[in-house]
N, C-alpha and C positions, 0 to 999 in steps of 0.2 A: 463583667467586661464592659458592658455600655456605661455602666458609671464612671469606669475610669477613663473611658474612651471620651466621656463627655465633661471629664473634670479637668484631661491633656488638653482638649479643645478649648477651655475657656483659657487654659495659663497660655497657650498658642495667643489667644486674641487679645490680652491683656498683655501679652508682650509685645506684639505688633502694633499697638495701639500707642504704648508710651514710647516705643522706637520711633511710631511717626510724628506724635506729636513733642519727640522733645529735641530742643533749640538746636540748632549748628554752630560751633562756636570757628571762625574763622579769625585768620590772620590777613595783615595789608597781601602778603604774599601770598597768601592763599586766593582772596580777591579777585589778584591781577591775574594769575592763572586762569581761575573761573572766566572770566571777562574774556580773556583772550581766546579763549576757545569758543565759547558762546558767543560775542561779537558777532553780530550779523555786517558789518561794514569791514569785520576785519575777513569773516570767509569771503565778502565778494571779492577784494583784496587779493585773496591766497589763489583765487579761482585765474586772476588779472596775469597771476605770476606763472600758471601753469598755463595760461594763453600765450604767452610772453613765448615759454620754453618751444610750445609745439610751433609759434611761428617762427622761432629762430631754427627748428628742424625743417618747416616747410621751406622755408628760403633756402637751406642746400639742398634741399629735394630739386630747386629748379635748375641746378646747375650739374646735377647729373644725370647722366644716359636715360631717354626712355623708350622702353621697350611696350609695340599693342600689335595685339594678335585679335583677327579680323576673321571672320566667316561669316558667307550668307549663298544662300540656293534661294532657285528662284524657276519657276514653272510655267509656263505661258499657257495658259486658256488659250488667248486667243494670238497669233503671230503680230507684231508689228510688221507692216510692207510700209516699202516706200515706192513713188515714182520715177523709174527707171526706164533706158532702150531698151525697146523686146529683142533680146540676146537670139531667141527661136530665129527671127526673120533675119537677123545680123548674120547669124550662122549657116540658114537656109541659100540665103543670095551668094553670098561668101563660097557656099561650094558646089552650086551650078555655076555661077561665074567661071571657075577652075576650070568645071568637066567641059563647058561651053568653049573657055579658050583652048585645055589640049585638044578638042576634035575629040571628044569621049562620046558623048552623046550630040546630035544634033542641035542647034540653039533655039531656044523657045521661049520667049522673053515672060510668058505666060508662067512658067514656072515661080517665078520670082515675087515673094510676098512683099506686103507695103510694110515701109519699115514706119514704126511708130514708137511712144511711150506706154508702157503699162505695169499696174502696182503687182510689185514683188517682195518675196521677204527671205531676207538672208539668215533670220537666227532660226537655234533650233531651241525646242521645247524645252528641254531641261539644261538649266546651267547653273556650275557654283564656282566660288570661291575662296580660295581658303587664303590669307595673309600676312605677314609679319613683319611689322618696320623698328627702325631701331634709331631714334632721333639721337642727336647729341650737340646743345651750343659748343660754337665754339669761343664766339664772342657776345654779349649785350648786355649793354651797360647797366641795364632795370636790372638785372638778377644779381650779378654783384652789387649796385646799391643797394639792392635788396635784402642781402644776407649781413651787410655793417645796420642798416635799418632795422629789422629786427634784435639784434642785439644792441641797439641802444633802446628799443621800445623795451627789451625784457628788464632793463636798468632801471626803465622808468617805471614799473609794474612792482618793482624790487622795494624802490624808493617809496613809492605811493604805501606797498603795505607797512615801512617802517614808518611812514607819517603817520597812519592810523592805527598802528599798535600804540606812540608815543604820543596821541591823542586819547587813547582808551585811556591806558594809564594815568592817564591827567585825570580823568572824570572819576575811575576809579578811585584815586587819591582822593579826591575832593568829598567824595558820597562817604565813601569808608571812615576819614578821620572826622568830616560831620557828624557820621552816627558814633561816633567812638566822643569826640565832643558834648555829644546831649546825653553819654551816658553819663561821662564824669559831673557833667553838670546834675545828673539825678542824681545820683550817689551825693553829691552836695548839698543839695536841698534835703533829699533824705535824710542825711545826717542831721542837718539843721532842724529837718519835724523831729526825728528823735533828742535833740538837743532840749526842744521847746517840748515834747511831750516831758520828759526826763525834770524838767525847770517847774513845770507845771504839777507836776506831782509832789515833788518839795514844797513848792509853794504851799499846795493843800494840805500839806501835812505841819507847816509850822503854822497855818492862819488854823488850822483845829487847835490847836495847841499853843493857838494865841499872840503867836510872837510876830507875826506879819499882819496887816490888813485885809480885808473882804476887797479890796483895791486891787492889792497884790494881785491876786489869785485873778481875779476879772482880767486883769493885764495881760499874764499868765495863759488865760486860755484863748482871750482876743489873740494872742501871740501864734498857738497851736491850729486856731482857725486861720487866721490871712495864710498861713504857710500850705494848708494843703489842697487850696486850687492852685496854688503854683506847682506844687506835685503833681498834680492829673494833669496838669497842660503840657508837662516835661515828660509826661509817661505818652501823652498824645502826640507830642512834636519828636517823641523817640520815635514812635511806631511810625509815622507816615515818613522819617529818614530813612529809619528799615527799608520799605516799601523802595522808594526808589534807588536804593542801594541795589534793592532785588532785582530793580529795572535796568541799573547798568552793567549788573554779570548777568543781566538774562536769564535768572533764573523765576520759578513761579511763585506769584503773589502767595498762593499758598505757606510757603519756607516759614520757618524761626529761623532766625541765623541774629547772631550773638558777636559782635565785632570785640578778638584779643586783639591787645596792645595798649600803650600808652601815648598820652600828649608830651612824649619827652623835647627836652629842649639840649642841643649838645652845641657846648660855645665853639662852633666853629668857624674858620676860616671866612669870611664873604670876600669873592673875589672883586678886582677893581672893574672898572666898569671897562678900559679897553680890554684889559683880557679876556673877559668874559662876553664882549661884542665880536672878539677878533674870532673865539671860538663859536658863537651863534652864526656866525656869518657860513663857516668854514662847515660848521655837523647840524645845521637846523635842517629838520627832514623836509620842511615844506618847501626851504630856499633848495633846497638836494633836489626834490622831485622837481621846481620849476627849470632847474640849469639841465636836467635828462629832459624834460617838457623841449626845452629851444635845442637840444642836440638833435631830438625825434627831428623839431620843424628843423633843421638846419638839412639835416636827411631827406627825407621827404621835400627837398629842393632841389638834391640831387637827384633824386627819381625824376621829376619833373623833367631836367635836363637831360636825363640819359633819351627822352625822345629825340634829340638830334642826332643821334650816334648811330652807325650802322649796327646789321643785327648777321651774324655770320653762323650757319648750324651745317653740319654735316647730318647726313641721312643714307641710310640704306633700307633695301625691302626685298623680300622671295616671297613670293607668290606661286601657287598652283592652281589652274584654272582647269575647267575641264566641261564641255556639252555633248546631249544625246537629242535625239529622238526616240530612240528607244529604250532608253538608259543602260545603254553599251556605250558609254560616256570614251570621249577620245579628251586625254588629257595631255596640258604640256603646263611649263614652270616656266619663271622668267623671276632676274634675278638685276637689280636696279643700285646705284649706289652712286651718291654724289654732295657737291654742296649747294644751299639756298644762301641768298645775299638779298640783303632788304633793306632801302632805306629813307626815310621821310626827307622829300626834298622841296616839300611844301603844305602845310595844313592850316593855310588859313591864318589869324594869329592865334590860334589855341593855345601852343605851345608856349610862346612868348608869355599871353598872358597867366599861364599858370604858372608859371614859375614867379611871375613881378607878385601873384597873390602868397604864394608861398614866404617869397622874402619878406610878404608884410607881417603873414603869421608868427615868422621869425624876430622881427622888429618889435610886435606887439610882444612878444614872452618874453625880452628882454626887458622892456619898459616894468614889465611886469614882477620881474626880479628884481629891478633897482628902487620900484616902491614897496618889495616887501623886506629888503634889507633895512633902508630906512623904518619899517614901522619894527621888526626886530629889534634892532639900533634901541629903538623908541623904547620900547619892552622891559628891554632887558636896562637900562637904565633905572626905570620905574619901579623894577622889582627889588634894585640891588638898592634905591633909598628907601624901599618899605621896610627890606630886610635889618637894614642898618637903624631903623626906627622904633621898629617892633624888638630889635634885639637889645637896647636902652632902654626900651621899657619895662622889657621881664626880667630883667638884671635888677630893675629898681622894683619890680612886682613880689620876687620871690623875698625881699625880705620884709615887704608892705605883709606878705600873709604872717611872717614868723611874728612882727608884730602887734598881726591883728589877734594871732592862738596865744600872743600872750596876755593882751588885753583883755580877751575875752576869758580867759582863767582868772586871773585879775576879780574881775567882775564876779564871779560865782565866789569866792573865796570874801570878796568885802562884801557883798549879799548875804552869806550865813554866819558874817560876822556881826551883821548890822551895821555895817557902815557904809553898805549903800541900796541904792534904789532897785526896784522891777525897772524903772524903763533903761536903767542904767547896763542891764544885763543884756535889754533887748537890744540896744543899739550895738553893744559891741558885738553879738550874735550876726546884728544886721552888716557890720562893716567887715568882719570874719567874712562869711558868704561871698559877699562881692569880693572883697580880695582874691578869694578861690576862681573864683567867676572871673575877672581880670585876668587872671593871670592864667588861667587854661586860654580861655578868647586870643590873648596875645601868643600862645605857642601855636594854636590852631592858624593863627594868622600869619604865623612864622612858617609851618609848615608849608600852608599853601603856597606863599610867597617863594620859598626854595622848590618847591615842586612843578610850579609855572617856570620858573627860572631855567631848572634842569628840562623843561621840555623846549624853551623856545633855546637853548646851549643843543640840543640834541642828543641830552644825555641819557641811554636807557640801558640799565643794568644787563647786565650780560645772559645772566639766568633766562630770563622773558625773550632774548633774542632766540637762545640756542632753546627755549621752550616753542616758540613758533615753528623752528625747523623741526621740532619731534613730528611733530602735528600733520606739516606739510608732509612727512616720508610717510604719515598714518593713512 
């Protein structure tokens, strides 16, 4: 039993072992998922958008009824008195005077005390209260600008996380077909060392056998050598792409992860440049967030202003009150309802001037929209002649490679004919490579270029939209 108990235990840890250490292989889609969820700039984002919600709830909060219920008892140690007529001698005089004038008793003016001041106290020992009011505006301008204000801050909380989802996505883009990039490019090189290891072994086996030179072979392996620090610096320059791939889904330096897809290239459409301006203008999230930005301040000018307005609330209250001294409490209720009217009819210039700084806050996020359409404008111009540049090029690249894989078959075939040279092999080896290498470089730069393109147009696939709202109901 303990030997199988201890031979389960090892396939247990030898399973665990290769599940953690082996690669993740993801897609761009997969990526941009990862990222969006992890994104620490995208949950502050999501956090901005559920602030947004609860102030658009508090702003009708202030516009209905409210209801507070009040109690307190209270005990006197010691009485309060105040300075008061001594009521005793007021009373005293007051009814000898009477008996004096009917002829009751004789008159005795001796009778009669001095009237003076002295401290008395009217409350008694134990007293409470018990309350309940029930406010309700009826009119003030802060709470309905209030409640349109909030619902345009939660637009803008809205807008802001679409800016920074359609910014991840960007850097996403950029990290992912990077490392997808230096893969193709190793795969390349690869091939080329096995190309040259592959040449080099021919070679040694026709200079044994006499039919090449000790030249050849030297060429040969000098060939085999320069190619494989170019290998270790493309296995070095993959890993450290890795790495910050990791950094922009946020996941741990730890990972393997292994980017699927390809450097494809699809001859498609580029748009002209006003179309594609008319539309950055209209769905760019950053020009979106700044036009909700100046509707907040244009808001928040009308708050300003609602201080001149009057303020109108209706109000009722019942109350039961009740004091002892002995706590044989005599109790009685009273019952209150009416309106409050309120209204600033002078503050100084406070007023004035917060609303002239509001208009300016307004003023500046306008300024501020019309210099970032212009640099958009700017953008999107830039991108659509890269596009148009880099897409002439790989048109002319892809058939520079079919020529360079024929040449270089070419070359192996007049080699073991003898009719031609080792360095003859080597160059067209060399010019093959770089063709591959050009013409990946140019789809990689094709890409970025449409994917700059589709963020500053404001374009972001649907999936990753309705994938943010899973998230936010999570």
């Amino acid at each position: 039993m303990i030997k199988h108990f201890l031979m389960l235990l090892f396939f247990i840890s030898v399973v665990c072992i290769n599940t953690y250490s082996q690669s993740k292989t993801i897609t761009i889609e997969d990526a941009i998922k990862i990222a969006i969820k992890n994104n620490q700039q995208i949950k502050i984002a999501k956090m901005t958008v559920l602030k947004g919600e609860a102030a658009v709830k508090e702003a009708f909060g202030y516009a209905l009824p409210s209801v507070n219920l009040s109690a307190n008892f209270s005990h006197l140690i010691q009485k309060p008195q105040t300075l008061f007529p001594d009521f005793e001698a007021l009373l005293t005089n007051a009814a000898y005077g009477i008996l004096f004038k009917e002829n009751v008793i004789p008159e005795d003016n001796s009778k009669f005390l001095p009237m003076g001041n002295k401290l008395q106290s009217f409350a008694q020992t134990n007293n409470f209260e018990a309350k309940a009011e029930v406010t309700q505006i009826l009119f003030n301008s802060a709470v309905f600008r209030g409640i349109g204000s909030s619902q345009v801050y939660l637009n803008l909380s809205r807008e802001q996380l679409n800016s920074t989802v359609a910014a991840t996505i960007l850097n996403v883009k950029k990290a992912f077909y990077g490392s997808l990039l230096m893969q193709n490019m190793l795969e390349i090189t690869q091939a080329s060392f096995n190309n040259a290891l592959d040449n080099l072994k021919n070679v040694k086996a026709l200079n044994t056998n006499g039919f090449v030179s000790e030249f050849d072979a030297l060429q040969a392996e000098v060939q085999v050598e320069n190619l494989r620090p170019t290998l270790l610096q493309i296995e070095n320059s993959l890993k450290t792409l890795n790495d910050n791939l990791l950094i922009v889904l946020g996941l741990s330096q730890d990972e393997e992860i292994i980017c699927q897809g390809e450097l494809s290239y699809n001859n498609e459409i580029i748009p002209s440049p006003d179309d594609a301006i008319e539309q950055g203008v209209n769905r760019n999230y950053d020009l979106k967030t700044l036009v909700n930005k100046r509707d907040f301040d244009d808001a928040l000018v009308d708050l300003e202003k609602a201080d001149y307005w009057p303020n109108l609330a209706a109000f009722g209250s019942y109350s039961i009150n009740g004091s002892s001294d002995d706590w044989k409490f005599t109790n009685y209720s009273s019952t209150v309802v009416g309106l409050a009217f309120s209204m600033n009819l002078f503050r100084g210039t406070q007023t004035k001037n917060r609303v002239e700084q509001a208009n300016l806050t307004v003023k500046q996020t306008e300024e501020q929209i019309g210099q970032l359409k212009s640099f958009i404008s700017s953008q999107i111009k830039e991108k659509i002649l890269e596009l148009n540049r880099v897409k002439s090029l790989i048109e002319v690249q892809e058939r520079n490679v079919s020529l360079a894989t024929k040449a270089y078959d070419i070359s192996l075939i007049r080699y073991k004919e003898g009719k031609g040279s080792q360095l003859e092999v080597q160059n067209s080896e060399i010019s093959l490579r770089q063709a591959k290498t050009n013409r990946l470089q140019s789809i990689y730069s094709y890409i970025l270029a449409k994917s700059e393109l589709d963020q500053l147009q404001g374009i972001i696939e649907d999936e990753y939209l309705s994938y943010i709202n899973e998230l936010s109901t999570k």
